[in-house]
N, C-alpha and C positions, 0 to 999 in steps of 0.2 A: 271711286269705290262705291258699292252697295252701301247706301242708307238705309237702316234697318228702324222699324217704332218698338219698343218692346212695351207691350201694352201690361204690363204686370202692376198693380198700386205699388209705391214703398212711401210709409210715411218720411222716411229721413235714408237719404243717401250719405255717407262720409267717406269723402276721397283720400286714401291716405291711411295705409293700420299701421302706421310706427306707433311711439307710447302715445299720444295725444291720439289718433285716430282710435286706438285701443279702448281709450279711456271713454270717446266721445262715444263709442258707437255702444259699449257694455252699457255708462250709463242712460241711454236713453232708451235702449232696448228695458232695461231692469224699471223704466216710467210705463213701459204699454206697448210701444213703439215696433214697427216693422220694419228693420232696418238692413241696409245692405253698404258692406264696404267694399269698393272699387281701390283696387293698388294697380299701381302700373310695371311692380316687378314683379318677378317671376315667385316670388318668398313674401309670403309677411313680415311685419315686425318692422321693417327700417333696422335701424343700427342695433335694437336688439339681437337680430339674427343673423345680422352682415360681418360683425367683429369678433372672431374667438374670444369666448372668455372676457368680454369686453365687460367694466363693470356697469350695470345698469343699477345707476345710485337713486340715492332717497325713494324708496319703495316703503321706507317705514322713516317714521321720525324719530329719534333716542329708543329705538329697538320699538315704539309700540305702533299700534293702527294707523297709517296714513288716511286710508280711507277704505271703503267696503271696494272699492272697485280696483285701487291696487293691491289690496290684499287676495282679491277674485284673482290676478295674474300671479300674485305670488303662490298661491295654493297651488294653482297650477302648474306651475313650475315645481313646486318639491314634491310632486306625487308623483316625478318621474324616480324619485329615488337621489342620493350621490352621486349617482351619472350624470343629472341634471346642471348641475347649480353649487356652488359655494358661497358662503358669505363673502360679500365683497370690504374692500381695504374704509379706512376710516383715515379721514383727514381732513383738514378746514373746505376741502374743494370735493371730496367724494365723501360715502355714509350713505350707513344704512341702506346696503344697497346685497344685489346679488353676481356672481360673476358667472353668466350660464353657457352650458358649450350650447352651437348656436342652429342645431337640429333639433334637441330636446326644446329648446328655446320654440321653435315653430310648431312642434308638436303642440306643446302645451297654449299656443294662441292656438292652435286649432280645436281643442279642445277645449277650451272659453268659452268660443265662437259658437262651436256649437249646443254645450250647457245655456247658454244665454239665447238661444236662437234667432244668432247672427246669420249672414249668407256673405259669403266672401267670394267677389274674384278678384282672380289675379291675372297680371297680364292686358289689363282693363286701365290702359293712362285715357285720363281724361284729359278733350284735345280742344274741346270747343264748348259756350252754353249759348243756347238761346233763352233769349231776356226780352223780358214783354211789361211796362208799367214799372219798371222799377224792381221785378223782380225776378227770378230764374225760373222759366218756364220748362227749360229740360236743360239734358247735361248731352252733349255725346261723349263716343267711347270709341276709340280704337280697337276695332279686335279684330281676331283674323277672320273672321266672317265678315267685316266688314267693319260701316260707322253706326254705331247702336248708340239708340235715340235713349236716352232714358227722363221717366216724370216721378216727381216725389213732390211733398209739400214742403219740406225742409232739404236744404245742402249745408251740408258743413266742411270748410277745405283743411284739412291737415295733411295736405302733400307737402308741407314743409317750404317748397317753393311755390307757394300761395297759386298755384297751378289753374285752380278752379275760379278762384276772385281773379286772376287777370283777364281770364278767358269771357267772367263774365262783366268786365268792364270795370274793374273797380281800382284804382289809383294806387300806387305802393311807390316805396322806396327801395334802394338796391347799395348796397358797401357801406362806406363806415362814412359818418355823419358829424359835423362841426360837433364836439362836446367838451366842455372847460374841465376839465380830473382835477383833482387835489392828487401832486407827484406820491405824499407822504401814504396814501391807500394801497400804492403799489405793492404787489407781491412778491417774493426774492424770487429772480425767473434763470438761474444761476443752469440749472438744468438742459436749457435750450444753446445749442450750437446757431448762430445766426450769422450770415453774409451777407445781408442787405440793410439797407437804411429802412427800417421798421418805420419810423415818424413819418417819412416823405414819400414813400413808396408804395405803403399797404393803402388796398383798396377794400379786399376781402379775406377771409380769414384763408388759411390754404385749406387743397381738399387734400385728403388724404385717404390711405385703404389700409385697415388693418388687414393684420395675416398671422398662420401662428407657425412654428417651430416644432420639429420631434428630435430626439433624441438628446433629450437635455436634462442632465442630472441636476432637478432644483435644489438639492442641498449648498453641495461646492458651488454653483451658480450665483445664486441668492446672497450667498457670505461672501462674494467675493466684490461683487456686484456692490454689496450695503456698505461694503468697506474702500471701493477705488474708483469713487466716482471720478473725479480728477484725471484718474491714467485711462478712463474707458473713452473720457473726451476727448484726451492725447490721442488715441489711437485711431478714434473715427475721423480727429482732422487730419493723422497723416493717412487715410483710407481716401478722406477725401480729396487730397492732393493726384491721390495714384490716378481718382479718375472712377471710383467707387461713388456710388448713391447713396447718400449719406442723409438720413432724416434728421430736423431740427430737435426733435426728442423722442425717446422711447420707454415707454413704460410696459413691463414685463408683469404677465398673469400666468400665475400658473392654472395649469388644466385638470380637469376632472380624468384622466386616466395619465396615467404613467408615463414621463417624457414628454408630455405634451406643453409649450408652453405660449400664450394669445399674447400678442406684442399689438399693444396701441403707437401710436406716431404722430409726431408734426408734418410729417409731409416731408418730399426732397429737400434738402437746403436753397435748391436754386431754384425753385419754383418759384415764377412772379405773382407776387400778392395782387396782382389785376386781374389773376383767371378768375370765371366764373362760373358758377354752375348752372347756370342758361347759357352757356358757348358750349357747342358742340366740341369744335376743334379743342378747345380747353381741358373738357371732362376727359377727352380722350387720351391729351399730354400726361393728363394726370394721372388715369388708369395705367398707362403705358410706365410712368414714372415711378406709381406706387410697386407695380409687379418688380421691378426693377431693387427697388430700394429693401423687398422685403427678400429676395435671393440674397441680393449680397450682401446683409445682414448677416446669414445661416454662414457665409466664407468668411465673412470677418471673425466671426466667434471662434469658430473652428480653425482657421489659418492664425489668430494671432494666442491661440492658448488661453481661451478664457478656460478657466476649471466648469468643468458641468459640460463642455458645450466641444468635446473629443469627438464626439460622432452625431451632430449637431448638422440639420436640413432641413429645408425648406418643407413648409408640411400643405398647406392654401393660404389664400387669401380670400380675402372678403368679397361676398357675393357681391355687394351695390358699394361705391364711391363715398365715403364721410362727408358730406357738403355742408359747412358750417353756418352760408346765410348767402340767399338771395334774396326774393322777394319780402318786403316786410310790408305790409297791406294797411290803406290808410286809413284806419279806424278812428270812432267818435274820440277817444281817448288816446295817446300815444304816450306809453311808457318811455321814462325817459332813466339817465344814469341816476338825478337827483332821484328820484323816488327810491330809488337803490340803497337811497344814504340815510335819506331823515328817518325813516320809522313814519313815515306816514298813511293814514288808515283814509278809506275811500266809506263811502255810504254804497256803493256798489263793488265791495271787498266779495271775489268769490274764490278765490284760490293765495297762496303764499308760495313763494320761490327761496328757496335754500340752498347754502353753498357757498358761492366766490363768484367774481366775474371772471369770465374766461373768455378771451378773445385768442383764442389759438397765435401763437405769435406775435399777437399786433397790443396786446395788454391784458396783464392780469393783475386782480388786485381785489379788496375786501369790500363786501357791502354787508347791507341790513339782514342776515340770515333769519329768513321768515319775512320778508317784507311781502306788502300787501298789495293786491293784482287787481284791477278794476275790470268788470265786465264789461266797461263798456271798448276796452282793448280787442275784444273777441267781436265787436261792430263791426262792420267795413260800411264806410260813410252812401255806400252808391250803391246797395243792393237793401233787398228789405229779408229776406227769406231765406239767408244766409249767413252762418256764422263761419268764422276761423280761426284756428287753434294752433298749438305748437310754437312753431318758431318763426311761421309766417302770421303771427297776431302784429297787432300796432305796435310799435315800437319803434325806437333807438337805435342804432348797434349796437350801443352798452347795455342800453334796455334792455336787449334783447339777449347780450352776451351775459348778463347778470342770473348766474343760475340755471344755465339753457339746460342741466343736465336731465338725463329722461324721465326719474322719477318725478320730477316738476312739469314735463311735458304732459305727463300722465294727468296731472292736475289740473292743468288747463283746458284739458279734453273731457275732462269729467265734467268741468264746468258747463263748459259746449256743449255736453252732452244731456246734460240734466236741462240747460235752459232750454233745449230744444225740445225733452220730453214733457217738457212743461207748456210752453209753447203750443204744440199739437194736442193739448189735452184741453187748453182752454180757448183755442183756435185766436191764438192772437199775433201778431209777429214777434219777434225777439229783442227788437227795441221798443214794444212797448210791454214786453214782461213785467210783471210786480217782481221788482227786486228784492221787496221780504222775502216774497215767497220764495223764489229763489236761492236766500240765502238759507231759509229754513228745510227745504228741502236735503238743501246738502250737506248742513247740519246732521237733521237729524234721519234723514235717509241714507245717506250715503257714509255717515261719522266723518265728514270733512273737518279739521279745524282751523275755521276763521277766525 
């Protein structure tokens, strides 16, 4: 293929606009910053835009400011109107969150991006970096014109699968990792229909693909639903006998227009907890499996007489795949489960995670809501010039599984994103940033609360 230079400055590239790329790329543009984000799908947002109605939690903390920079996407989001967005559900594992249909959801990152004067492409996976001294001297880019070269003084990876740190050399972990649990943490997971040996078998959490539903009367639905959980699991395991695709759980959103209703998921039942989302053939089982499982969802409802769900079809599914954890990148710091538990405060605290641990299938159970997040997680040990955010920061499994949800991703990215506008403003690298500084910026610039 055509290697292409693109001779354009950008102070800071950020691979990756899910909530963490979102976050990184607002705040560093809102420090001075020229900044451009590269996604490799066809849509922004990551799973904000991929999952009907999907809740996108902790956007706010007990109803007030998370931060200037998720309130920047939430604004956004409700100038679409009640077509947009609904408050989302509240419970020890979601909050304070919104549930947005997942068009107006893109709109309104488009229109972020460009208040803040962002440059977005799409369709832009980044495939390879060159690295020279320790540090990333460009990035390339797939695109249909070719392989575009691109230079910036800062990278930041929020492709979730640390996409950019492997490429540019930099060390990671992959599935679930030796960790000692106290059993008594565990969360009642009574919900989840399972067929396999959870202990001995999971490697990685499953992928899964939301999708949503029409013609569904949420009233009789909803009450019928809150009242037989029990007979709706009777019915999916004799569904799953016949030979039907049957997901580990399902959790129902209703939609912003009428009949409409965004179903989240565990995945098929008999998906092997060893896919992964760097296997090709894997992602593919899985996309093939999700489409599958979200059809014969709409016949289940409608062939076994759920009330609500008489004239009850499949309506889409999810643009991109739910991929809960590949790469985790070896940084100065690696979050581990304990930090989850003690309440313990770092000297380099720049963000807090809230919520539950959720390992989709493989363990759920309680930690420190609000526990405190060290920058130096957001390091990658082998590069100087680059930081990483989201869900490919250092970490654990549990580490990582502890609060993954996006309004927390957002937080991480904010962090990444301010140290980086910080960074470029006093021209120094990002391990050796003044950590005051740092944290007072996102104090008192951003209303972070550390």
């Amino acid at each position: 293929m055509r290697h292409i230079t693109n001779n354009e400055h950008w102070d800071c590239i950020v691979a990756g606009s899910g909530p963490a790329g979102l976050g990184a790329a607002v705040a560093c543009a809102r420090l001075g910053a020229k900044v451009m984000i590269l996604e490799a799908a066809g849509q922004p947002g990551g799973t904000i835009c991929a999952v009907p109605f999907m809740p996108v939690n902790r956007l706010r903390i007990h109803g007030k400011l998370r931060s200037e920079v998720h309130e920047a996407f939430v604004q956004s989001l409700l100038s679409f109107g009640k077509a947009a967005c609904y408050p989302g559900p509240e419970d020890s594992v979601n909050g304070d969150g919104f549930c947005p249909q997942p068009e107006y959801a893109e709109l309104a990152i488009y229109q972020l991006l460009e208040q803040e004067g962002i440059e977005l492409k799409l369709f832009s996976p980044v495939v390879d970096a060159v690295t020279e001294n320790g540090a990333i001297r460009e990035i390339i880019v797939r695109e249909k014109q070719g392989m575009i070269h691109y230079r910036a003084k800062l990278f930041i990876d929020a492709t979730g699968d640390g996409d950019l740190a492997a490429a540019a050399g930099c060390g990671f972990w992959e599935g679930k990792s030796e960790e000692t649990v106290d059993p008594s943490i565990a969360m009642n997971a009574d919900f989840m229909l399972r067929t396999q040996d959870i202990q001995e078998k999971s490697i990685h959490m499953p992928i899964t693909l939301g999708f949503s539903l029409i013609g569904i009367e949420e009233g009789p639905f909803f009450t019928w639903m809150g009242k037989n959980t029990s007979s709706f699991k009777k019915i999916l395991g004799k569904e799953d006998e016949k030979g039907r695709y049957i997901a580990a759980w399902y959790a129902f959103n209703h939609g912003t227009a009428p009949g409409v209703m965004g179903v989240n998921n565990g995945a098929w039942i008999h998906q092997k907890l060893t896919s992964s989302g760097l296997n090709s053939s894997d992602l593919t089982d899985a996309r093939r499996n999700g489409v599958r499982v979200a059809a014969d969802l709409a016949a289940i409802l409608r062939e076994n007489g759920i009330p609500g769900c008489e004239c009850c079809a499949l309506d889409r599914v999810g643009g991109i795949l739910g991929v809960r954890d590949t790469r985790r990148i070896e940084g100065e710091y690696t979050l581990t489960f304990e930090n989850t538990q003690e309440s313990a405060e770092f000297k380099d605290t720049v963000a807090r995670k809230y919520g539950a641990i959720d390992a989709n299938q493989l363990f759920m159970g309680k930690m420190d809501s609000g526990f405190a997040y060290p920058y130096r997680s957001l390091l990658p040990v082998a590069v100087d010039n680059l930081l990483v955010t989201g869900r490919c920061a250092s970490a654990t499994f549990l580490g990582h599984s502890a609060g993954k949800s996006m309004g927390n991703m957002m937080e991480l990215g904010c962090a990444a994103g301010t140290a980086a506008g910080l960074c470029l403003k006093e021209s120094v690298l990002p391990r050796n940033l003044d950590i005051d500084k740092l944290r007072n910026t996102l104090k008192e610039q951003f209303q972070v609360k550390l």
